[in-house]
C-alpha positions as CSV (number, residue, x, y, z in Angstrom):
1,X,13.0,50.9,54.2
2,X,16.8,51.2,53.5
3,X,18.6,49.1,50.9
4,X,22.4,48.4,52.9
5,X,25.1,47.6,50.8
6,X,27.4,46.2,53.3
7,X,30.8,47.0,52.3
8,X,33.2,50.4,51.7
9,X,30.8,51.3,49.2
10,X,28.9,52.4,52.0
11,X,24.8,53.5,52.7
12,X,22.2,53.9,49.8
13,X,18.3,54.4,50.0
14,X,16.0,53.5,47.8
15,X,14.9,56.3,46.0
16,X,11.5,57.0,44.4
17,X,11.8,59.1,41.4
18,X,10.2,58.0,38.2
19,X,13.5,58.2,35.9
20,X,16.7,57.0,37.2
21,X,20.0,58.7,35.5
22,X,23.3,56.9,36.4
23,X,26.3,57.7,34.5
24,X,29.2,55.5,33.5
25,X,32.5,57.0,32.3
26,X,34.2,53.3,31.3
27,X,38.2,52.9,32.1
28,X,41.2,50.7,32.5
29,X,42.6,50.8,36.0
30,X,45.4,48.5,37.8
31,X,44.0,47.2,41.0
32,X,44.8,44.5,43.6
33,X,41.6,43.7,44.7
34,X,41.7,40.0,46.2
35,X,44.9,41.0,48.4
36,X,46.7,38.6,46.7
37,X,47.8,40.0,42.9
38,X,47.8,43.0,41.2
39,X,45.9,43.6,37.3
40,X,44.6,45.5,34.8
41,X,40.6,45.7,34.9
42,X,37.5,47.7,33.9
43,X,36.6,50.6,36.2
44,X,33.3,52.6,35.7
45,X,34.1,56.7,37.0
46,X,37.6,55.2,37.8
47,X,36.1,53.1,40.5
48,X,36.2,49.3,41.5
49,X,34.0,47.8,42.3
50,X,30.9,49.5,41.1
51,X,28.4,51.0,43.0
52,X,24.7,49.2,42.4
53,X,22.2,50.3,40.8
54,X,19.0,51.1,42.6
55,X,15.6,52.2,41.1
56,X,11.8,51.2,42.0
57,X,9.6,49.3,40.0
58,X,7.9,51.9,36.8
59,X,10.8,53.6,37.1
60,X,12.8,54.6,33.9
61,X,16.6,54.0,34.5
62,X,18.6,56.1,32.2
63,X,22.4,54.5,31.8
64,X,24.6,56.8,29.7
65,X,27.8,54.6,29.0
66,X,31.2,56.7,27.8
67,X,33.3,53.9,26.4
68,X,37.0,54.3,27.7
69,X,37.9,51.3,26.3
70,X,40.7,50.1,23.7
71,X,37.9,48.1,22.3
72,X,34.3,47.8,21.4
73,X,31.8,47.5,24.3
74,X,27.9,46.6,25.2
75,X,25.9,46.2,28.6
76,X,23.1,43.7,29.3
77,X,21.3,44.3,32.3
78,X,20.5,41.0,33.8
79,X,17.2,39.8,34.3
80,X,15.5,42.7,33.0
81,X,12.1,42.2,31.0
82,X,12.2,43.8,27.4
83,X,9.0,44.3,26.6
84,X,8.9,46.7,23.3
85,X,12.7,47.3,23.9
86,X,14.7,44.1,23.2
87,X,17.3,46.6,21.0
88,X,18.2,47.9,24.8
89,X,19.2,44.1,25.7
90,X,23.3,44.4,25.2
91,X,24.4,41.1,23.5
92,X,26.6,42.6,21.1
93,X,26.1,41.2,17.6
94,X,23.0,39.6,18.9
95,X,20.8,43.3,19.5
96,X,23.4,45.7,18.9
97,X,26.9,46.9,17.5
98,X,29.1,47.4,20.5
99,X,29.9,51.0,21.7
100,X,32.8,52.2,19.5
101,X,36.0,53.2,22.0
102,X,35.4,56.8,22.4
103,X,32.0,57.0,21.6
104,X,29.2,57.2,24.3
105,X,25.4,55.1,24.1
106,X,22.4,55.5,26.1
107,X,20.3,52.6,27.2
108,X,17.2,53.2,28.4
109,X,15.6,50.4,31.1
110,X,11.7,50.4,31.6
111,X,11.3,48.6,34.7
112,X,8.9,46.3,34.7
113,X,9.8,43.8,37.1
114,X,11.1,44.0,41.1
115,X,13.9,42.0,42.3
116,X,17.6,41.3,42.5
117,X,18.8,41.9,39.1
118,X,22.6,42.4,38.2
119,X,24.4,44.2,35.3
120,X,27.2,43.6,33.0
121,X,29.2,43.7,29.9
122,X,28.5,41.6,27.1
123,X,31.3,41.8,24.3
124,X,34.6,40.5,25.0
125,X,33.2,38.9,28.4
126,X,34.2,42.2,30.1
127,X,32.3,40.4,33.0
128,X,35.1,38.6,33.6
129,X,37.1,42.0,34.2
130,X,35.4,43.5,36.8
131,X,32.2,45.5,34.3
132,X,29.4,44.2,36.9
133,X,27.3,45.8,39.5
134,X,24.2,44.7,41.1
135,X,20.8,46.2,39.9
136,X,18.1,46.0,42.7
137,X,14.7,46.7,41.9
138,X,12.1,47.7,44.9
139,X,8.8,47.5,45.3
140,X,6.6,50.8,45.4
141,X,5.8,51.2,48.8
142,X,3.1,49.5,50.7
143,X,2.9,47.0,47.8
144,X,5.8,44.7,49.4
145,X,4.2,41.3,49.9
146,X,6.6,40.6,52.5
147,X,7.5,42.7,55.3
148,X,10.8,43.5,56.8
149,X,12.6,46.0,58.9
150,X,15.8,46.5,56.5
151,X,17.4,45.3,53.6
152,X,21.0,43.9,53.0
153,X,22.8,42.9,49.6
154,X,25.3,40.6,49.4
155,X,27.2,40.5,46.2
156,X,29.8,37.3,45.3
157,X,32.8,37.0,42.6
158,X,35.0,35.4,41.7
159,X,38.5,36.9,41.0
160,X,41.1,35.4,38.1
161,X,44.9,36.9,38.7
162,X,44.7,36.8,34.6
163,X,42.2,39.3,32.4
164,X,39.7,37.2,30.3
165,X,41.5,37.1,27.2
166,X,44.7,35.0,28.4
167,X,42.1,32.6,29.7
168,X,41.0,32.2,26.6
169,X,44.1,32.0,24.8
170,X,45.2,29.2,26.3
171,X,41.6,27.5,26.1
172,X,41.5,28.3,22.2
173,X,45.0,28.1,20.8
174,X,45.5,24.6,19.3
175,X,49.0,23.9,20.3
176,X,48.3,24.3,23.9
177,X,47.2,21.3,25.7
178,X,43.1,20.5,26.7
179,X,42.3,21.4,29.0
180,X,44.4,24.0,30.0
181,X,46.0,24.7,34.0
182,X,42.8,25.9,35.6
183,X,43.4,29.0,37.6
184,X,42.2,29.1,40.9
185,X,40.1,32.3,41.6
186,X,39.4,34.5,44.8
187,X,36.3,35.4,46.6
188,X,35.1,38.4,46.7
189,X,32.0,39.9,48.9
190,X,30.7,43.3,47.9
191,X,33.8,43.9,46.0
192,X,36.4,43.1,48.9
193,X,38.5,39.6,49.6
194,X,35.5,37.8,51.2
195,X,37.4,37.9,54.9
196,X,37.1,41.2,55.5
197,X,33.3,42.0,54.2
198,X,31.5,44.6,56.4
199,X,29.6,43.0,59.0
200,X,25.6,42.8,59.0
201,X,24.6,44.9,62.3
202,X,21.2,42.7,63.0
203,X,19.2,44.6,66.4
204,X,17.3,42.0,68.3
205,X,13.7,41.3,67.2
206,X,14.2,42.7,63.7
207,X,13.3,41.1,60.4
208,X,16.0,41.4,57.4
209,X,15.6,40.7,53.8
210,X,19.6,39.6,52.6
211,X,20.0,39.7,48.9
212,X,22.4,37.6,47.5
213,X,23.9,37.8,44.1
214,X,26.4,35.5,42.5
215,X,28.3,38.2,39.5
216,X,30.7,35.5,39.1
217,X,32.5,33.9,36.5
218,X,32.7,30.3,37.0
219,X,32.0,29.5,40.2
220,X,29.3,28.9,42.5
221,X,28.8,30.2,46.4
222,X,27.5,28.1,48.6
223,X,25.8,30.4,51.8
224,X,24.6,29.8,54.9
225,X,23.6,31.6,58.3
226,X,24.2,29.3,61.0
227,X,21.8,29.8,64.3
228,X,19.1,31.7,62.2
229,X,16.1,30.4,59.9
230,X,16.4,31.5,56.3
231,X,12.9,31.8,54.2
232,X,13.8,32.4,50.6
233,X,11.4,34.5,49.2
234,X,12.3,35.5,45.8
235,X,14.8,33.8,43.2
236,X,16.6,35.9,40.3
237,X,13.2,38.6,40.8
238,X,10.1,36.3,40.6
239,X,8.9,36.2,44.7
240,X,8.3,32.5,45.7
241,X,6.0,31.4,48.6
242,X,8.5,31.5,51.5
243,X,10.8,28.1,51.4
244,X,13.0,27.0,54.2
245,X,16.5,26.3,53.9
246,X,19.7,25.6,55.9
247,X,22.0,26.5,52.4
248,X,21.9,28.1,49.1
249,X,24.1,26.6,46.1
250,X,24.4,30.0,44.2
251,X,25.4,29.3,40.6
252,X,27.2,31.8,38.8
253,X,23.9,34.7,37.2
254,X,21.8,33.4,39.8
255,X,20.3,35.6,42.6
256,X,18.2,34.7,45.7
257,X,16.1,37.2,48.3
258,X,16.2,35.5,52.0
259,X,14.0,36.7,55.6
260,X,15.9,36.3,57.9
261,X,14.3,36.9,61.7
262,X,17.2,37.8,64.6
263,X,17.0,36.8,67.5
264,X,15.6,38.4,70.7
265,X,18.5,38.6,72.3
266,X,22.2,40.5,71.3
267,X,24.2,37.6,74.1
268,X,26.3,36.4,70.9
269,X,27.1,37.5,67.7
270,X,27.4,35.1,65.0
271,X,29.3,34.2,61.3
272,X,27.8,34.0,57.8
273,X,29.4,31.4,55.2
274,X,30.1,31.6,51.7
275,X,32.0,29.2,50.5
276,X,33.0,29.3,46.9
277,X,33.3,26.3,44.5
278,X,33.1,24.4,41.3
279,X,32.6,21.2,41.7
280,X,34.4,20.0,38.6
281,X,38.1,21.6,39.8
282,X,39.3,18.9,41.8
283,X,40.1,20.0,45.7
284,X,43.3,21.5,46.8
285,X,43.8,22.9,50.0
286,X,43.8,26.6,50.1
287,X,42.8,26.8,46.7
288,X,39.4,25.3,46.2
289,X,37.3,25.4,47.7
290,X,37.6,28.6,49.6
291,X,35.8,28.8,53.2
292,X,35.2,32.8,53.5
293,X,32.8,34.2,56.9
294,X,31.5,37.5,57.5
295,X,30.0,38.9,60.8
296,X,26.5,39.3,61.8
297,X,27.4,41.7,64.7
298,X,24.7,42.2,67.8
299,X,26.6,43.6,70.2
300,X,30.2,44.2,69.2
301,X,31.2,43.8,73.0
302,X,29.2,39.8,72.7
303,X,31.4,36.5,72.0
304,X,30.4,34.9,68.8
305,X,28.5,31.4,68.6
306,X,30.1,28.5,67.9
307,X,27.9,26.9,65.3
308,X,30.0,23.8,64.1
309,X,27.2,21.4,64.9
310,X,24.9,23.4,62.3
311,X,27.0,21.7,59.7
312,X,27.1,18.2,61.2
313,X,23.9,17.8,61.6
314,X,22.2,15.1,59.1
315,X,18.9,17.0,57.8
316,X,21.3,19.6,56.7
317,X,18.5,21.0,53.7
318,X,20.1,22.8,50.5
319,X,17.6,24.4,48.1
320,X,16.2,22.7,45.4
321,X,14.7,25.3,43.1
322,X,11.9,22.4,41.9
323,X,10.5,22.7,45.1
324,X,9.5,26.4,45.4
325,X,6.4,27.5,44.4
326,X,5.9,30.9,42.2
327,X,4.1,33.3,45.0
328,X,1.5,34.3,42.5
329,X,0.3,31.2,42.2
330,X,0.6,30.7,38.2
331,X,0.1,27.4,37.1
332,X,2.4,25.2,35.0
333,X,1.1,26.6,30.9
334,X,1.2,23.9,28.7
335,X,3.0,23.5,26.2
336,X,2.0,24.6,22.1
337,X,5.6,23.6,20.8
338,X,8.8,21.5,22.1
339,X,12.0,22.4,21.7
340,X,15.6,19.3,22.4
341,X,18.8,20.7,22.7
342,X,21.7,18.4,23.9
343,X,25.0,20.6,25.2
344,X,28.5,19.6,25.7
345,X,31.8,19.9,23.9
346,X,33.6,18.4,20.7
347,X,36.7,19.0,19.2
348,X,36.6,20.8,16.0
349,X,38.4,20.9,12.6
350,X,40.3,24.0,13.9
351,X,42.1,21.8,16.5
352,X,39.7,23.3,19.3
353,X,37.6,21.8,21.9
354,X,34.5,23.9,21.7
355,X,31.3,24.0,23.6
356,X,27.9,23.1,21.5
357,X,24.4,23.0,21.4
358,X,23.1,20.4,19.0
359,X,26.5,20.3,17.4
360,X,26.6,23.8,16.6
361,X,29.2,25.7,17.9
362,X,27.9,29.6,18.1
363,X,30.1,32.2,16.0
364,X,28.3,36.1,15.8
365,X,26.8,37.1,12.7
366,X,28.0,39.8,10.2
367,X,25.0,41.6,10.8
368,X,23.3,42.2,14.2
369,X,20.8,39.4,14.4
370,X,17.9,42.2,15.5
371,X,18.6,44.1,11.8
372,X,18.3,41.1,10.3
373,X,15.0,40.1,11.7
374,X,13.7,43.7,11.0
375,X,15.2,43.8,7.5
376,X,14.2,40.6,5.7
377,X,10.7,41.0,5.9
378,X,8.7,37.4,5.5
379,X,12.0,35.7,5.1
380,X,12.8,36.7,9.1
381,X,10.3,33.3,9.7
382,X,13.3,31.3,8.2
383,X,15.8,30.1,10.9
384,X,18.0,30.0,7.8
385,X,18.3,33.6,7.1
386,X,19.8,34.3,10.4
387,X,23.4,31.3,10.0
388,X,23.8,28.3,10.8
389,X,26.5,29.0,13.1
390,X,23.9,31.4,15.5
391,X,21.8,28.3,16.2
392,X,18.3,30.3,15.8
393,X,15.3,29.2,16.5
394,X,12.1,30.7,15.3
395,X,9.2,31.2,17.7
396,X,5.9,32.8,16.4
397,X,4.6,35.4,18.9
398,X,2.9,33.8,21.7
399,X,3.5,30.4,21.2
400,X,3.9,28.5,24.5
401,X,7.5,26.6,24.0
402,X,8.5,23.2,26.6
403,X,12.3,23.5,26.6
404,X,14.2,20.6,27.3
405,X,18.0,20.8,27.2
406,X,19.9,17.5,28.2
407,X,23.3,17.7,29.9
408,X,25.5,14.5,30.0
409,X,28.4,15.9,31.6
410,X,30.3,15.4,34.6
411,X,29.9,19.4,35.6
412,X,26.8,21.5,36.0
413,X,25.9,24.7,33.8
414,X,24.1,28.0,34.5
415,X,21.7,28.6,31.4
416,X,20.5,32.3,31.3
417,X,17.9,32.8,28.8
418,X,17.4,36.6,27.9
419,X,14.3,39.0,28.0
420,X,12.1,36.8,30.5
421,X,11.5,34.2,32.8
422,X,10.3,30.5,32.7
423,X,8.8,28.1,34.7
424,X,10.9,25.3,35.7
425,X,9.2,22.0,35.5
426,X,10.8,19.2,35.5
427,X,14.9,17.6,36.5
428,X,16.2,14.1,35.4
429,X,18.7,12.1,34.3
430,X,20.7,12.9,31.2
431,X,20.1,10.2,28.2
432,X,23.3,9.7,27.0
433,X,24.8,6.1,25.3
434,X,27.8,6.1,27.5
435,X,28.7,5.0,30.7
436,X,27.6,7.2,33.7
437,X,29.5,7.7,36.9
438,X,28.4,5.9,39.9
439,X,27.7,9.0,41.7
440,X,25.3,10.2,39.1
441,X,23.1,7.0,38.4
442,X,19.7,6.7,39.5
443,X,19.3,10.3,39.3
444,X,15.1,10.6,39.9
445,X,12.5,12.7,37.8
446,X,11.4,15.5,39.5
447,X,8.6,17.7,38.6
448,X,7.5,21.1,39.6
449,X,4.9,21.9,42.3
450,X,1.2,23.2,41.4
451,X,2.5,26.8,41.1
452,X,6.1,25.7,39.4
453,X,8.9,28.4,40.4
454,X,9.6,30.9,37.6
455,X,13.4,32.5,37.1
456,X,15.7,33.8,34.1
457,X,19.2,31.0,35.3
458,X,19.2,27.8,35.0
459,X,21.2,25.5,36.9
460,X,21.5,21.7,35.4
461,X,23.2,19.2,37.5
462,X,25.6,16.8,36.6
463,X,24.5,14.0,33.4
464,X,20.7,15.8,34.2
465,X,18.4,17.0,31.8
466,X,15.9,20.1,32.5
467,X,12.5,20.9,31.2
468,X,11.3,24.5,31.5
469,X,8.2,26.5,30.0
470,X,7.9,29.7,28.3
471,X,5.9,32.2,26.3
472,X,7.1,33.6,23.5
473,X,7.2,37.5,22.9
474,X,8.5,39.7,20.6
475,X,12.2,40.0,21.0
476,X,15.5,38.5,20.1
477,X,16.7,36.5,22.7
478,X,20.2,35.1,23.3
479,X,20.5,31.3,25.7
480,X,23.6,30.5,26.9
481,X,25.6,29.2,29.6
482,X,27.1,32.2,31.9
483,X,30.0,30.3,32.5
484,X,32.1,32.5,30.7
485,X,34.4,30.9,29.1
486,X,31.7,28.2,27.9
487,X,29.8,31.0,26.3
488,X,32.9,32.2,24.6
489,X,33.7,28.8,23.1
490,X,30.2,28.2,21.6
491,X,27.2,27.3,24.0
492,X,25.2,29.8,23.1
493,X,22.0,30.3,20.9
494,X,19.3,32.5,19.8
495,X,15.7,32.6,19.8
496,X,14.1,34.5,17.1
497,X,10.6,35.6,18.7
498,X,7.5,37.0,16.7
499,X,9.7,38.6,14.2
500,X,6.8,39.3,12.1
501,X,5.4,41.2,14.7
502,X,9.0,43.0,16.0
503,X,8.8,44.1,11.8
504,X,5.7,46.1,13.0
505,X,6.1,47.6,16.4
506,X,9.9,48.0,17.6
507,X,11.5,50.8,16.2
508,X,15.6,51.3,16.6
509,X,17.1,54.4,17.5
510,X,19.4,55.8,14.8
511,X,22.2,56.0,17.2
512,X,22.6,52.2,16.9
513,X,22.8,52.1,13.3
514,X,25.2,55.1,13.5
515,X,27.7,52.2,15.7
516,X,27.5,50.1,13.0
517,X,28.4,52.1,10.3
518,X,31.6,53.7,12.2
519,X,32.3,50.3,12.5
520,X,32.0,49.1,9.2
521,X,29.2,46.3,9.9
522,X,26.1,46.0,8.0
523,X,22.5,46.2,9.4
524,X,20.2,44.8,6.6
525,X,20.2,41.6,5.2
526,X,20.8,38.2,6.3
527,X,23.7,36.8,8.6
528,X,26.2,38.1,5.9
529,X,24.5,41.0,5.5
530,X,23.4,40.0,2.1
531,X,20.4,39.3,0.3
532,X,18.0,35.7,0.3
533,X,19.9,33.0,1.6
534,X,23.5,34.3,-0.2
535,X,25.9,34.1,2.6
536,X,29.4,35.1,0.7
537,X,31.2,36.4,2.9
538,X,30.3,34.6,6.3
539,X,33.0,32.8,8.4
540,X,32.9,29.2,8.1
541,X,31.8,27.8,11.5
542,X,33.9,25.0,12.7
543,X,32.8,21.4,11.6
544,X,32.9,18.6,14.2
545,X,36.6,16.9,13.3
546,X,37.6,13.7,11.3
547,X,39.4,11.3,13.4
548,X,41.0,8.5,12.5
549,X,38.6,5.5,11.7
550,X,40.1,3.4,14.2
551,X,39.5,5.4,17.3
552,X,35.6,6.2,15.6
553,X,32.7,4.0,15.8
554,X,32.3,4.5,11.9
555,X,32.6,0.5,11.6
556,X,30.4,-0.4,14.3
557,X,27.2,-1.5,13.3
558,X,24.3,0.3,12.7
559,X,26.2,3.6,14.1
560,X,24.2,6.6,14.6
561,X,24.6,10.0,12.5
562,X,23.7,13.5,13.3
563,X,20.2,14.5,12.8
564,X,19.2,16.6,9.5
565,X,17.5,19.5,11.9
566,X,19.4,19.8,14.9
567,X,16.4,21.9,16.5
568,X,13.2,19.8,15.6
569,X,14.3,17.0,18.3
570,X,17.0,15.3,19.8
571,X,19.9,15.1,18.3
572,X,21.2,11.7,17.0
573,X,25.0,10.7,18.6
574,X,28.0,11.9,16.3
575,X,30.1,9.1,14.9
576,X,33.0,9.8,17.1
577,X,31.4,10.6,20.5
578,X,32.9,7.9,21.8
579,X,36.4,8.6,21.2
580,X,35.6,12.2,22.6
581,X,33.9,11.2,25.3
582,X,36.8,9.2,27.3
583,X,40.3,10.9,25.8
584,X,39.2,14.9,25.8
585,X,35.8,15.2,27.4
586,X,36.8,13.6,30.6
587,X,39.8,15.8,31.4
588,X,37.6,18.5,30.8
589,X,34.9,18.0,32.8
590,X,37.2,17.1,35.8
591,X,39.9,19.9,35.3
592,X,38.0,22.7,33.7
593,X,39.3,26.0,35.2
């Protein structure tokens, strides 16, 4: 069986040695890569975009990084387990120091899962820049549980004219206005404008597994194979029992595996569609959404189909992730401890609109939250040791943690939790004290099938709230939303997982302390890197803002205040939520990027 990754980057097969070595020499190159504008961006061997990496399950994948860069760097291979090697996770300041410029790091990946896994940096949201590649994962051979005759992948991104950091200096500087001008992005498949993709080449009779994998950056993909059934069959690595579908929303992280059966004739050829959106940039024709096809090819001597009734007709069926059912049958585990967080955006004392979870807007640490957790010894059991601005949450080793994070906001986020997967078990509607959209009332509870579907993304709906189920290991784990620019302004947090036990097993290669020191950061002690619960020396987080007490509900009576521990349940409203809520937060959600 061949892996096709159909684009200029041309053929690769799936190779089955048991250690993987891939080099990447990290550089700046200028590229026009949408047709459309021309920029700087991150190249890997001076290439763009960069070819996937492809490895077998029990492999060892060896990824020796030269950073080229005019600035630190770190790479987080997405989707990955961890087990025994969460220092090899990427988040910089989270599990490591970031690569110096000019020095070289080598991660080591045990692979432990199969799937559709991508890769990509994590400092600076390099993501956003072009560092990302896919990262497939096959089976051994003869254990496939599905069978098919080849194998396509299908990557999707989305492509800003401006590198990351502009973005963000218009979202962050307080004298521009909120929100900023959204950009408007291009679509890219397999690296390309998304008009002139490779074709498929499907041979009558013939099953194909398609792979499809959203790298993007704020925006979703919508896909769809008129005149063919698809049966997804795996989501973002975990295989689900086969689910049959017209369309697939792809948020932005997430990654599905579809069967796809051609026909038994090659009479017509016919288009794919992938049709890139947020849903929270209002429409504007020829900027959003973008309509891109690609060609499933027969017979290139056959006319193509016309399919315009498959999207007329009025059982259309999208996927709804609730309704799959894990393949190995796993039942829903139940729940030993519960964990609220509410998400959304405030503006700050620093004049910024930032992104929150339980009123906490992330900032890094002084000292990589991994060496605190192995430096502190008992005191790694105290949230407290690690800031109050990284949001942590301890977890003892093996506890089995219910999740629920409530969104009441007029846009949908991707949440990624690192290391793992969970079970998804439940969708409803958001509690919130303010008025709801028409659109978004009566949103139903939905819960999870016997076998509930397991995956490492996330996507809440609009004013919903999600319940998902996990155990916890012995890592440090980072949660945020992979829309970059929300995870830039604050949504992020960390779980803190068996510490006690990562104190006795997990020891850290000296090369990563090394990082640290050329770099002048710490790597013992607490979130300042000092001793106890001394933090001289950390950045002040941002507080939630004053505003003026007649546009606050300070007067009304009875007013809520913020809860005392913003992770032992949900949150209480802030004072002035409802001046927020309908001068700043509306704009946002309705012109975001």
């Amino acid at each position: 069986m061949k892996l096709y990754f159909a684009s200029c980057i041309g053929l690769f097969a799936v190779a089955a040695a048991k250690r993987v070595v891939v080099n990447w020499d990290l550089s700046y190159i200028s590229i026009d890569r949408d047709g459309h504008s021309q920029r700087r961006a991150i190249s890997v061997n001076g290439k763009l975009p960069i070819p996937p990496i492809l490895a077998t399950i029990g492999d060892t994948v060896e990824l020796n990084v030269h950073n080229g860069l005019d600035r630190p760097t770190t790479i987080h291979a997405h989707g990955l387990f961890q087990t025994n090697n969460t220092h090899m996770d990427g988040p910089a300041m989270i599990t490591q120091c970031g690569i110096p410029p000019g020095d070289s790091f080598t991660y080591m990946y045990k692979l432990e899962n199969r799937g559709s896994y991508w890769i990509h940096g994590h400092q600076a949201h390099e993501i956003s820049d072009g560092l990302r590649a896919a990262f497939i994962i096959n089976d051994k051979p003869n254990e496939h549980p599905y069978q098919y005759d080849e194998d396509y992948l299908l990557t999707f991104e989305d492509w800003f004219k401006e590198e990351f950091a502009d973005r963000m200096y218009q979202t962050l500087n307080p004298k521009e206005s909120f929100p900023p001008p959204h950009g408007y992005a291009s679509g890219l498949i397999n690296g390309v404008n998304g008009n002139v993709t490779q074709e498929l080449k499907f041979h009558p009779g013939k099953t194909y597994r398609i792979r499809l994998v959203n790298m993007g950056d704020l925006n979703s993909f919508q896909f769809s194979l008129p005149g063919h059934d698809m049966q997804v069959i795996e989501a973002d690595g975990e295989y689900s029992v086969p689910y049959i579908t017209d369309g697939i929303d792809i948020a932005p992280a997430q990654r599905y595996s579809v069967l796809v059966k051609a026909h038994d004739t090659d009479a017509y050829n016919y288009h794919f569609n992938a049709t890139m959106h947020a849903n929270f940039i209002p429409a504007s024709p020829g900027l959003t959404p973008r309509v891109y096809t690609g060609n499933i090819e027969y017979n290139k001597n056959s006319p193509y189909q016309d399919t315009r009734a498959f999207y007329e007709k009025p059982d259309f069926k999208w996927l709804n992730d609730i309704e799959m059912e894990a393949l190995d049958g796993q039942p829903a585990m139940i729940p030993t401890r519960n964990v609220y967080q509410d998400i959304g955006n405030k503006l700050y004392n620093t004049g910024q609109h930032l992104d929150h979870i339980n009123n906490i807007t992330f900032a890094m640490p002084n000292v990589p939250t991994l060496f605190t957790a192995l430096s502190m010894g008992s005191l790694a059991m105290d949230p407290r040791v690690y800031g109050p601005q990284t949001n942590a949450v301890v977890l003892n080793y093996g506890e089995i943690v219910e999740l629920t994070i409530n969104s009441p906001a007029q846009l949908p986020h991707p949440i990624h939790r690192h290391g793992l997967t969970f079970q998804i078990v439940e969708y409803g509607p958001a509690s919130t004290p303010f008025p709801i959209p028409e659109k978004f009332q009566n949103i139903p509870v939905r819960n999870a099938l016997a076998a509930p579907m397991r995956r490492d993304t996330m996507s809440i709906p609009e004013y919903s709230y999600i319940k998902v189920r996990f155990r916890a290991v012995s890592a440090i784990n980072i949660l945020h939303c992979h829309y970059s620019v929300h995870a830039a302004i604050g949504m992020d947090m960390v779980f803190i997982e068996g510490p006690d036990v990562l104190q006795k097993t997990l020891r850290v290669p000296e090369k990563m302390y090394e990082m640290c020191r050329k770099q002048g950061i710490p790597t013992t002690g607490n979130a300042a890197g000092n001793k106890g619960f001394d933090f001289t020396g950390l950045p002040n987080a941002p507080a939630l803002a004053d505003l003026p007490n007649a546009l606050a509900l300070a007067d009304q009576p009875n007013a809520p205040a913020l809860a005392d521990q913003p992770n032992s349940g949900p949150p209480q409203t802030h004072l002035n939520s409802f001046f927020l809520k309908f001068t700043c937060l509306l704009a946002y959600f309705l012109h975001f990027y």
